[in-house]
Residue frames as a rotation matrix with the C-alpha (Angstrom) as fourth column:
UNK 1
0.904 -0.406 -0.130 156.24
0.390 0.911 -0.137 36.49
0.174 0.073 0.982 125.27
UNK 2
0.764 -0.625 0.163 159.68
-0.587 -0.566 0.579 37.26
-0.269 -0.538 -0.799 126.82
UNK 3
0.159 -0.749 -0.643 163.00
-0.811 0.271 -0.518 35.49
0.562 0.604 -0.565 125.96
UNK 4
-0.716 -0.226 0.661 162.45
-0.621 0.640 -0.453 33.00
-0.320 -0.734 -0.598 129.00
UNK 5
0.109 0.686 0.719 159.40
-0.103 0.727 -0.678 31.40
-0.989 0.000 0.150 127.42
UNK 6
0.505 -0.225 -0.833 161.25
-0.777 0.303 -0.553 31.28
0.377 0.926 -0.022 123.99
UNK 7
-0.539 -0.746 0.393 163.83
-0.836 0.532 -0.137 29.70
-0.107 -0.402 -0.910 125.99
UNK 8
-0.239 0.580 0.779 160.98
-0.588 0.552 -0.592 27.27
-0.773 -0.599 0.209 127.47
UNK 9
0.815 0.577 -0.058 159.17
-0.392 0.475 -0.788 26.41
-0.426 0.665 0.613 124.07
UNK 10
0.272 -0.774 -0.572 162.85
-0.732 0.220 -0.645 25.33
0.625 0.594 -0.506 122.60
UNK 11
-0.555 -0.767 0.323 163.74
-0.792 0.368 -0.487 23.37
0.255 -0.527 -0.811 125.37
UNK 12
-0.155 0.781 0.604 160.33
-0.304 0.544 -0.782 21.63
-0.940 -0.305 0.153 125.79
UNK 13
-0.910 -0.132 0.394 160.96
0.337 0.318 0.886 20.74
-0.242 0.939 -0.244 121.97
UNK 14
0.362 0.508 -0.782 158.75
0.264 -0.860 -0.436 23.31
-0.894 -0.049 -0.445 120.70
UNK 15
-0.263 -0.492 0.830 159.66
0.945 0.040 0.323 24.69
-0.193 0.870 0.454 117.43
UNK 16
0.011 -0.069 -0.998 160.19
0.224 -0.972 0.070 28.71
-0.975 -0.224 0.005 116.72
UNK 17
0.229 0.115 0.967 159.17
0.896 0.363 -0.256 28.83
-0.380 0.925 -0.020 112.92
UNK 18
0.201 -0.580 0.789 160.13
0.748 -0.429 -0.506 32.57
0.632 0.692 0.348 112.85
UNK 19
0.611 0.212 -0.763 161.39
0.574 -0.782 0.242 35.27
-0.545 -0.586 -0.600 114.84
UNK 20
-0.453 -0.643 0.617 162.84
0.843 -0.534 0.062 38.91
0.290 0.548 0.784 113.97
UNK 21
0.516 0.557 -0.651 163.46
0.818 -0.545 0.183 41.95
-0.253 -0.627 -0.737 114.86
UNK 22
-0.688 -0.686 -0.236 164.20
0.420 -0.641 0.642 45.56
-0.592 0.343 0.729 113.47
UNK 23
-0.614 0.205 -0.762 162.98
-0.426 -0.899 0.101 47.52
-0.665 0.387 0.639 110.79
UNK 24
0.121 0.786 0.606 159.58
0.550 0.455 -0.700 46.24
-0.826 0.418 -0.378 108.96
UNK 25
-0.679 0.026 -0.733 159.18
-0.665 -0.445 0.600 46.71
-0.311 0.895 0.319 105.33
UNK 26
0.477 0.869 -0.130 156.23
-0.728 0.307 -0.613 45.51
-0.493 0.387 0.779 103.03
UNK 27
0.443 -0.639 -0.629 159.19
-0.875 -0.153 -0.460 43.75
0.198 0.754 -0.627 101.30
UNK 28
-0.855 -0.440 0.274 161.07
-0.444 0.349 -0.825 41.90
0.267 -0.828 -0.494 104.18
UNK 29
-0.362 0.623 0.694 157.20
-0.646 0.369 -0.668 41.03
-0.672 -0.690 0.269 105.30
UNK 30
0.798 0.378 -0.470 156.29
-0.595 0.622 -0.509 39.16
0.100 0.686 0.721 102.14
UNK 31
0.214 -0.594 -0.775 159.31
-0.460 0.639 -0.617 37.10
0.862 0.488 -0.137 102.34
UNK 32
-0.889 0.061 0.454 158.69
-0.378 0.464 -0.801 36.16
-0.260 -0.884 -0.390 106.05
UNK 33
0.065 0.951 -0.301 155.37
-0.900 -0.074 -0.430 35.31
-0.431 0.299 0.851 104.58
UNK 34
0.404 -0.131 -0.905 157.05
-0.760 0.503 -0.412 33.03
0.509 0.854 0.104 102.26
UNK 35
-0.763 -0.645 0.038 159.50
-0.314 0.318 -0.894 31.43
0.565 -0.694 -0.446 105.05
UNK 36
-0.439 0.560 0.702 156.15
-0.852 -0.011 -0.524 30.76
-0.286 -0.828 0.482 106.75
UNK 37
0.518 0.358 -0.777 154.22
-0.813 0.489 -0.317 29.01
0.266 0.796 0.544 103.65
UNK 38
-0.085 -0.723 -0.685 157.69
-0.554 0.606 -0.571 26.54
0.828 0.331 -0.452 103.39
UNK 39
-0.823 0.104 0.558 157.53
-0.515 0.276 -0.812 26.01
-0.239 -0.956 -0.173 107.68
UNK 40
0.125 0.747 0.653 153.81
-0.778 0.482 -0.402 24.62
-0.615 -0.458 0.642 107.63
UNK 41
0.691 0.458 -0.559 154.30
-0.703 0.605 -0.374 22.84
0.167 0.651 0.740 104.56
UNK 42
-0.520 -0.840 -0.155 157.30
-0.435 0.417 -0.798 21.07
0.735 -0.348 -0.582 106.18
UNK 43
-0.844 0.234 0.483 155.47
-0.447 0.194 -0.873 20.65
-0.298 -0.953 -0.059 109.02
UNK 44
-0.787 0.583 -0.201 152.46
0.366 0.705 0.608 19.07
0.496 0.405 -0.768 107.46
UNK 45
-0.882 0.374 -0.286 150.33
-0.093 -0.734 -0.673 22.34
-0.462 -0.567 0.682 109.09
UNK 46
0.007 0.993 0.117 146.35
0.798 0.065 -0.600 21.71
-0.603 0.098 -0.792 108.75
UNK 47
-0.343 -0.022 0.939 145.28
0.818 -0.499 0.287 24.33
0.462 0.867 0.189 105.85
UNK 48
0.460 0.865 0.199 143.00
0.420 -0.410 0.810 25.88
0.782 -0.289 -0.552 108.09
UNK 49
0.685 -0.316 -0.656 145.39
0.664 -0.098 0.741 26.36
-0.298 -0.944 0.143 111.26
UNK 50
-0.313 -0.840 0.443 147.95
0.925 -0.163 0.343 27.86
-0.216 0.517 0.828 108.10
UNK 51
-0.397 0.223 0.890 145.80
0.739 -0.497 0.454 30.12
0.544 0.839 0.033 106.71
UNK 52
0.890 0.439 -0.121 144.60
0.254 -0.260 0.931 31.33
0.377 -0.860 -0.344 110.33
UNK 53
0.175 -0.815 -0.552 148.35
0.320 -0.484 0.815 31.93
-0.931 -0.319 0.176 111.29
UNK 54
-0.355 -0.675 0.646 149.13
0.892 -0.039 0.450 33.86
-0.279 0.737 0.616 108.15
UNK 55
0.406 0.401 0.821 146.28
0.402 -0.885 0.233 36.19
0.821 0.236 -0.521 108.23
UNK 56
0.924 0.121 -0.364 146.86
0.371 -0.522 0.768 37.03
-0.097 -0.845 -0.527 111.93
UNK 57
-0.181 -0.977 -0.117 150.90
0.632 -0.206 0.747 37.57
-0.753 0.061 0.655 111.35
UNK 58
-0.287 0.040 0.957 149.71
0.831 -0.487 0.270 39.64
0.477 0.872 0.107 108.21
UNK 59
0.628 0.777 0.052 147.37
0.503 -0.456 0.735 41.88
0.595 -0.435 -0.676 110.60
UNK 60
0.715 -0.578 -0.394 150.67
0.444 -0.059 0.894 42.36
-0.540 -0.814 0.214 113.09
UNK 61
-0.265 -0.921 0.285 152.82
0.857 -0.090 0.507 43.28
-0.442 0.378 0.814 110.95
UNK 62
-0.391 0.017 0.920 151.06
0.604 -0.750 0.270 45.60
0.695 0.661 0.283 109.35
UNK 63
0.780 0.498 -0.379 149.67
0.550 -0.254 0.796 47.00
0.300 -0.829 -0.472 113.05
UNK 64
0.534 -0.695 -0.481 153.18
0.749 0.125 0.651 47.05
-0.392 -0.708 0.587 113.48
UNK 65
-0.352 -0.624 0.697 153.96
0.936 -0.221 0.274 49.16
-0.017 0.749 0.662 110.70
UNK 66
0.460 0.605 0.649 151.01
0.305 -0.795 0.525 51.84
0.834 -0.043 -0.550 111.26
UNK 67
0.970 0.243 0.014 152.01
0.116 -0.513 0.851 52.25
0.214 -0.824 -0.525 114.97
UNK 68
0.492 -0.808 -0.324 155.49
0.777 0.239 0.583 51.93
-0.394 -0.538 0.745 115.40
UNK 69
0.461 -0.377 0.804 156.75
0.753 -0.313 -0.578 54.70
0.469 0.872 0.140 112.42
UNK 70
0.452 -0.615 -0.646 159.40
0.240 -0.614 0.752 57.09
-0.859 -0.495 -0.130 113.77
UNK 71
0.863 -0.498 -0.081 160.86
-0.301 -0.380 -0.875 59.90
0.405 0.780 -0.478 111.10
UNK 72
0.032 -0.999 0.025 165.00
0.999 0.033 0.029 59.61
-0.030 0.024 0.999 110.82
UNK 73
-0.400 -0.607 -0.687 167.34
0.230 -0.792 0.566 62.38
-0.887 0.069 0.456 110.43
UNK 74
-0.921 -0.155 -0.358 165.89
-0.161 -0.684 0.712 62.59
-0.355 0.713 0.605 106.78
UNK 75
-0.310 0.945 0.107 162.17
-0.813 -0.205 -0.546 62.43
-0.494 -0.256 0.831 107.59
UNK 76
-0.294 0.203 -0.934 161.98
-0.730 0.582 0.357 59.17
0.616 0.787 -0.023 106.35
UNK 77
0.365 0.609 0.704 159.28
-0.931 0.242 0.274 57.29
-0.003 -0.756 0.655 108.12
UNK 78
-0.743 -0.322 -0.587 160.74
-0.192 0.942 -0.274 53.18
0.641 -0.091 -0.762 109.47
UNK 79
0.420 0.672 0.609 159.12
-0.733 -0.144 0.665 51.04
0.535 -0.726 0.432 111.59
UNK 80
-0.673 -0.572 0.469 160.33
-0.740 0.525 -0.420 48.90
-0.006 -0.629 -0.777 114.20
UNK 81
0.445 0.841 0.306 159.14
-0.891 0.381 0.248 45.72
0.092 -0.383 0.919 115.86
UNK 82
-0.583 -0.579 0.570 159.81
-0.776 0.605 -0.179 42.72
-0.241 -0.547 -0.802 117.26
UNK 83
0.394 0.897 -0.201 157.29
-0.908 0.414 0.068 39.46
0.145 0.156 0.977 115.72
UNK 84
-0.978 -0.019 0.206 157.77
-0.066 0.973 -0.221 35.31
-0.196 -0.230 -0.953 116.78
UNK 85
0.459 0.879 -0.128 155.66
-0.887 0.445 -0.124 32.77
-0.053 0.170 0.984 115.87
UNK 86
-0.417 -0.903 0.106 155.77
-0.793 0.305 -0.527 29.26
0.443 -0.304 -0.843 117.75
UNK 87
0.170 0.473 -0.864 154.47
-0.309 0.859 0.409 25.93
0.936 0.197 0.292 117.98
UNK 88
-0.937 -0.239 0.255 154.40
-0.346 0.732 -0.586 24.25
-0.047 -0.638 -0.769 121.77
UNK 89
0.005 0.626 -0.779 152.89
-0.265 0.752 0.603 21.07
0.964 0.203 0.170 122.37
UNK 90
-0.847 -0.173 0.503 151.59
-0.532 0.301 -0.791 20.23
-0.015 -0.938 -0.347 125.49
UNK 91
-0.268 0.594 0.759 149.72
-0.494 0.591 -0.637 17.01
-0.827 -0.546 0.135 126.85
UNK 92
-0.068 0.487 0.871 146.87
0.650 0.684 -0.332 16.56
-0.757 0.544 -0.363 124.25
UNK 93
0.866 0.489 0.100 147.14
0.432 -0.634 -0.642 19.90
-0.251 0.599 -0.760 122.23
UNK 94
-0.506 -0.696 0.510 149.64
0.855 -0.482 0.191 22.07
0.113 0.533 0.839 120.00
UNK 95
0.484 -0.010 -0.875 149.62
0.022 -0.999 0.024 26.19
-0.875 -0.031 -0.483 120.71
UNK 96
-0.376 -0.737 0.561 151.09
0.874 -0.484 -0.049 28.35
0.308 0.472 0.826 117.95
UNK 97
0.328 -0.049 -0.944 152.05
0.609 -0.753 0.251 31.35
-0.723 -0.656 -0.217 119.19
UNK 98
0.167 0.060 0.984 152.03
0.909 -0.395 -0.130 34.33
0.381 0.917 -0.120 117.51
UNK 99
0.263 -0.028 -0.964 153.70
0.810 -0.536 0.236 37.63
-0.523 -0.844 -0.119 119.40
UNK 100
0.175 -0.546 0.819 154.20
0.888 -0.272 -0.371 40.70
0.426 0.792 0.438 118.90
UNK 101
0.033 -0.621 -0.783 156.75
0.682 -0.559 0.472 43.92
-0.731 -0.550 0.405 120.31
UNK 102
-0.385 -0.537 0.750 156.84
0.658 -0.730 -0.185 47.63
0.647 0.423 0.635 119.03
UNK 103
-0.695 -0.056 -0.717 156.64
0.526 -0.720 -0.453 50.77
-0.491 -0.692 0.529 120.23
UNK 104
-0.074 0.826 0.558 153.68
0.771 -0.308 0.558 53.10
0.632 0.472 -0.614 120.13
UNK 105
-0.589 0.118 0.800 152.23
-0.368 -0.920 -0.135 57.02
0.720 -0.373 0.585 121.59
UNK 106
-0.864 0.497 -0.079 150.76
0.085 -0.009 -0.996 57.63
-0.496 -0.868 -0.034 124.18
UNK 107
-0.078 0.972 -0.223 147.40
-0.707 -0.212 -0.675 58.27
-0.703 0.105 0.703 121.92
UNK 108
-0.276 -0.037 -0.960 148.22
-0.495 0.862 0.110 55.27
0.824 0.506 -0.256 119.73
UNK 109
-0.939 0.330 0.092 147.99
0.123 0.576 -0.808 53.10
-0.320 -0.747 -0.582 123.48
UNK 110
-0.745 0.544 -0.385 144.83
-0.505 -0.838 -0.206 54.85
-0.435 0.041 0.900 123.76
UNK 111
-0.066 0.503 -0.862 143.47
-0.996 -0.079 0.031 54.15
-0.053 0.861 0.506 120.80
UNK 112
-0.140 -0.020 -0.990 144.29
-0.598 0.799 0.068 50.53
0.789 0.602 -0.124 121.08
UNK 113
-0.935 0.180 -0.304 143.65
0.350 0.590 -0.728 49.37
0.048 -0.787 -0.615 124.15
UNK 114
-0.357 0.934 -0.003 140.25
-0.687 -0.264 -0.677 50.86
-0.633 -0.240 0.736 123.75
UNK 115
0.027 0.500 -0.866 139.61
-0.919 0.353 0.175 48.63
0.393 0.791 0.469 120.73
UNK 116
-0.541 -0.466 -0.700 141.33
-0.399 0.875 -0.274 45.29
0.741 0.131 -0.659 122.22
UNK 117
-0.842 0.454 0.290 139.17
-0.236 0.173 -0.956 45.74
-0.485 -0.874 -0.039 125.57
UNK 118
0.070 0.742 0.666 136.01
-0.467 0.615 -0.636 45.08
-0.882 -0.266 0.390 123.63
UNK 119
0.065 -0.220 -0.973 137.36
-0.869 0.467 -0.164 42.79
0.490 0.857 -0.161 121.09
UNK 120
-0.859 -0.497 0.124 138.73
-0.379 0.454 -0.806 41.07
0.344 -0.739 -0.579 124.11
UNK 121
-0.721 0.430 0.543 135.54
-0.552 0.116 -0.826 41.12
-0.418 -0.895 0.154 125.73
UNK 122
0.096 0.923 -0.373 133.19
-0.995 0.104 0.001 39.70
0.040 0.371 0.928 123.20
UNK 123
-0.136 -0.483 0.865 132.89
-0.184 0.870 0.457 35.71
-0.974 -0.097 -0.207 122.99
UNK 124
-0.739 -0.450 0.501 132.79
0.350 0.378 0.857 34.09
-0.575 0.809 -0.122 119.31
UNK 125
0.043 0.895 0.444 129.36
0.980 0.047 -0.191 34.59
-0.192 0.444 -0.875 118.27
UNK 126
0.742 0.470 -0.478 129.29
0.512 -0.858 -0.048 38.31
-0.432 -0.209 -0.877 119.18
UNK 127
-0.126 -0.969 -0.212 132.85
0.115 -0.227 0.967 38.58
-0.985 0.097 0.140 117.69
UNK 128
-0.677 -0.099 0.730 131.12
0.712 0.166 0.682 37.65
-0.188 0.981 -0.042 114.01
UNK 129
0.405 0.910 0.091 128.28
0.911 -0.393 -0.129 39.64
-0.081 0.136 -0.987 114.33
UNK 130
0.743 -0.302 -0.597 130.40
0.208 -0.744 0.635 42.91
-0.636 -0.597 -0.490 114.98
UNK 131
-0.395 -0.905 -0.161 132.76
0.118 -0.223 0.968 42.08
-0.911 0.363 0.195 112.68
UNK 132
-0.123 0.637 0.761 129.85
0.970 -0.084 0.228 42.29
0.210 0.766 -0.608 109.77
UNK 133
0.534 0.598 -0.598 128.59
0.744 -0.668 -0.005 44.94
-0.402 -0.442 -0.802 111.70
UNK 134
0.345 -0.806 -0.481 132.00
0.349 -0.366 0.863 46.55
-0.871 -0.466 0.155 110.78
UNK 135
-0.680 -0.598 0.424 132.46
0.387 0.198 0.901 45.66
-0.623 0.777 0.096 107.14
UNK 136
-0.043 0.706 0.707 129.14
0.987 -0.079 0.139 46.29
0.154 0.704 -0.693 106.27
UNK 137
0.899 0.167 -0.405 129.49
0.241 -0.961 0.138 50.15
-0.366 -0.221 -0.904 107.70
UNK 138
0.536 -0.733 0.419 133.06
0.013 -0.489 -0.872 50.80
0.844 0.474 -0.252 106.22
UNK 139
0.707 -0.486 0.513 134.56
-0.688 -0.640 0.342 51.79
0.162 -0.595 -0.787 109.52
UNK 140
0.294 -0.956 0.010 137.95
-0.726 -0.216 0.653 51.53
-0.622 -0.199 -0.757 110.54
UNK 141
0.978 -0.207 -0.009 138.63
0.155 0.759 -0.632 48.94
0.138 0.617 0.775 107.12
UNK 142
0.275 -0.908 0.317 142.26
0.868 0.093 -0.487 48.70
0.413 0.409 0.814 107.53
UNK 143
0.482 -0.083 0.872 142.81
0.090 -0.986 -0.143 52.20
0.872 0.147 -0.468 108.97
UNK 144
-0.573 -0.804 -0.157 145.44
0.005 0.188 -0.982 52.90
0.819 -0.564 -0.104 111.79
UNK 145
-0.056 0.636 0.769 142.24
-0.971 -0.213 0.105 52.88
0.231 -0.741 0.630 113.78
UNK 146
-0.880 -0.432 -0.198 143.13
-0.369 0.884 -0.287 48.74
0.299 -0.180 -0.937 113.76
UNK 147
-0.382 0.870 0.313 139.59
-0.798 -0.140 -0.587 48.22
-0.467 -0.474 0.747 114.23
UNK 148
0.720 0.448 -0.531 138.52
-0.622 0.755 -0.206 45.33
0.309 0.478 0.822 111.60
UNK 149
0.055 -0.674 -0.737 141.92
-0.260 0.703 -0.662 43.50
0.964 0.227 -0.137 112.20
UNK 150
-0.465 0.143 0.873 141.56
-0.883 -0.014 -0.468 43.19
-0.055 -0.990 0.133 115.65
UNK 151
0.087 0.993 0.076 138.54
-0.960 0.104 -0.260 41.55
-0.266 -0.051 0.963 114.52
UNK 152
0.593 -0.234 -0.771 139.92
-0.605 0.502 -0.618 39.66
0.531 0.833 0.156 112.00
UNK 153
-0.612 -0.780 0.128 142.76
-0.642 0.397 -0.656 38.47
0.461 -0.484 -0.744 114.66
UNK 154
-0.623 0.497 0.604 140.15
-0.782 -0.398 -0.480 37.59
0.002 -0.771 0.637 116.88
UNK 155
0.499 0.856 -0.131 138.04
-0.811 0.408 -0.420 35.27
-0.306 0.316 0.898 115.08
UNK 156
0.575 -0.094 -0.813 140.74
-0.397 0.836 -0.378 33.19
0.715 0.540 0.443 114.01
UNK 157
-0.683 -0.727 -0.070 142.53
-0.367 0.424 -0.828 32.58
0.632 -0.540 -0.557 117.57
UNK 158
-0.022 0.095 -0.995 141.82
0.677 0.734 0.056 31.26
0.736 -0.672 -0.080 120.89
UNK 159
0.726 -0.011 -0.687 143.04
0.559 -0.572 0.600 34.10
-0.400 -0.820 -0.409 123.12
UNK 160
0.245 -0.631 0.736 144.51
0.597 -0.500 -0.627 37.13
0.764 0.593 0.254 122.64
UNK 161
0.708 0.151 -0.690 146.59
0.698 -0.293 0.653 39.03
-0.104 -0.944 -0.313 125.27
UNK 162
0.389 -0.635 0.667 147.97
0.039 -0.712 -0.701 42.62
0.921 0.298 -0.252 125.54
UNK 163
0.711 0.321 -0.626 149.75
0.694 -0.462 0.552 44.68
-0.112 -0.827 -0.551 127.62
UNK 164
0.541 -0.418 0.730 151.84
0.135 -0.813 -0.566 48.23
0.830 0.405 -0.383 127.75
UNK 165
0.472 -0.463 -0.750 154.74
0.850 0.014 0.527 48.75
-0.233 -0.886 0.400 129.39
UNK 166
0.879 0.427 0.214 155.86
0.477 -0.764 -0.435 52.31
-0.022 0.484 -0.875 129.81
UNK 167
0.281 -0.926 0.251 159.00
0.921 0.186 -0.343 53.60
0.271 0.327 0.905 128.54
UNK 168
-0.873 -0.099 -0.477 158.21
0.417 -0.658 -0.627 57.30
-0.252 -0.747 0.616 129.57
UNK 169
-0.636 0.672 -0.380 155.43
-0.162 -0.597 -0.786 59.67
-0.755 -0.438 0.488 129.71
UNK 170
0.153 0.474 -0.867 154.89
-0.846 -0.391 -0.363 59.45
-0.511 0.789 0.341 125.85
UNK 171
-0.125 -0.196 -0.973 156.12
-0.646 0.760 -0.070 55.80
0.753 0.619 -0.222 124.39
UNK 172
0.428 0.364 0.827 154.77
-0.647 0.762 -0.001 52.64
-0.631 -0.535 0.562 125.60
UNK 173
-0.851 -0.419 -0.318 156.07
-0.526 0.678 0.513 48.93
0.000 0.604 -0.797 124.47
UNK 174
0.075 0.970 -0.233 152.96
-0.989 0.042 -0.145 47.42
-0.131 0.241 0.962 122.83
UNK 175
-0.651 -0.653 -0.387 152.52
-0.753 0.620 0.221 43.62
0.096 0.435 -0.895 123.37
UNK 176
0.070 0.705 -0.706 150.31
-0.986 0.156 0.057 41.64
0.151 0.692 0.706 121.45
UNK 177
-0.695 -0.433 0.574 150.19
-0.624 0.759 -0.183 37.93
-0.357 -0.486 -0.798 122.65
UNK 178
0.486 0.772 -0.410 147.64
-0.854 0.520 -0.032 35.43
0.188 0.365 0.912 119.96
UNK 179
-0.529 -0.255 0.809 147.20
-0.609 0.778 -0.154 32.05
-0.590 -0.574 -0.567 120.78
UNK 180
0.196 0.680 -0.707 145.47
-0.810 0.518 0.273 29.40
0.552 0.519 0.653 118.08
UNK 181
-0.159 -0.025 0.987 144.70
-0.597 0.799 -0.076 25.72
-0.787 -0.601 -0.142 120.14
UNK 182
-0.064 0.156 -0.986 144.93
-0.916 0.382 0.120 22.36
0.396 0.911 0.119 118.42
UNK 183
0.447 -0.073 0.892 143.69
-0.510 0.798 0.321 18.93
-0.735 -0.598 0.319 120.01
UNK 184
-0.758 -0.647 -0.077 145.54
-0.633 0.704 0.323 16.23
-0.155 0.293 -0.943 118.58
């Protein structure tokens, strides 16, 4: 998502329920958490469509936090990132959008674009099966191997699109694009 198709979803009366960017804390994400909660319930948001944008924005953020960590001047690890999360309505259906921007290694890419290709590739059925498959072996639970959340993203959208754009040899901008559909 680029600043021309914020632009778009505001002008097409859309509605941008949060954006931010900068330095992630566990801290700072619970109270965008909260700022979310207040948004659907304003908005009279379906439990199910809430609870389906809250895990996935949980999953990002904390994706964002594993991959993005760069040391300061006094080895203290931050992370960056860039997260929106946006409502357009077109025809007969409502999108919320759900993006996300940070920087990652070259063996972080890697690593994730190997998982998202066959996350990407499975369709719904094969998406649950895999994701048992997952929980019931242990592997990557939560681990910066982003394996289960993927999953976890996965199951509760519509479409999910990446891509890496390279900054030089070694840092790539990682961007995460989830889509949940609603018919009216």
């Amino acid at each position: 998502m680029h600043m021309d198709h914020i632009r778009s979803i505001i002008k097409d009366d859309g509605i941008i329920f949060l954006t931010y960017g900068g330095v992630l804390s566990q801290t700072l994400i619970s109270g965008m958490i909260e700022a979310l909660e207040k948004e659907a319930e304003n908005s009279d948001l379906k439990m199910g469509i809430a609870n389906n944008i809250f895990t996935i924005f949980i999953e990002l953020t904390q994706n964002m936090m594993n991959y993005s960590g760069k040391y300061e001047d006094n080895d203290k690890i931050t992370s960056d990132g860039l997260i929106v999360v946006a409502k357009e309505s077109n025809e007969n259906q409502e999108n919320y959008l759900i993006h996300s921007n940070n920087i990652v290694s070259k063996d972080d890419k890697e690593n994730l674009e190997m998982k998202l290709k066959e996350v990407v590739s499975l369709d719904k059925d094969e998406l649950k099966k895999r994701y048992r498959q997952l929980r019931r072996e242990g592997k990557d639970k939560h681990s910066l191997g982003a394996g289960i959340g993927f999953y976890e993203i996965a199951k509760r959208c519509d479409k999910i699109e990446y891509h890496f754009d390279a900054i030089d040899e070694n840092k790539f901008y990682f961007n995460l694009n989830i889509t949940i559909i609603t018919k009216d």
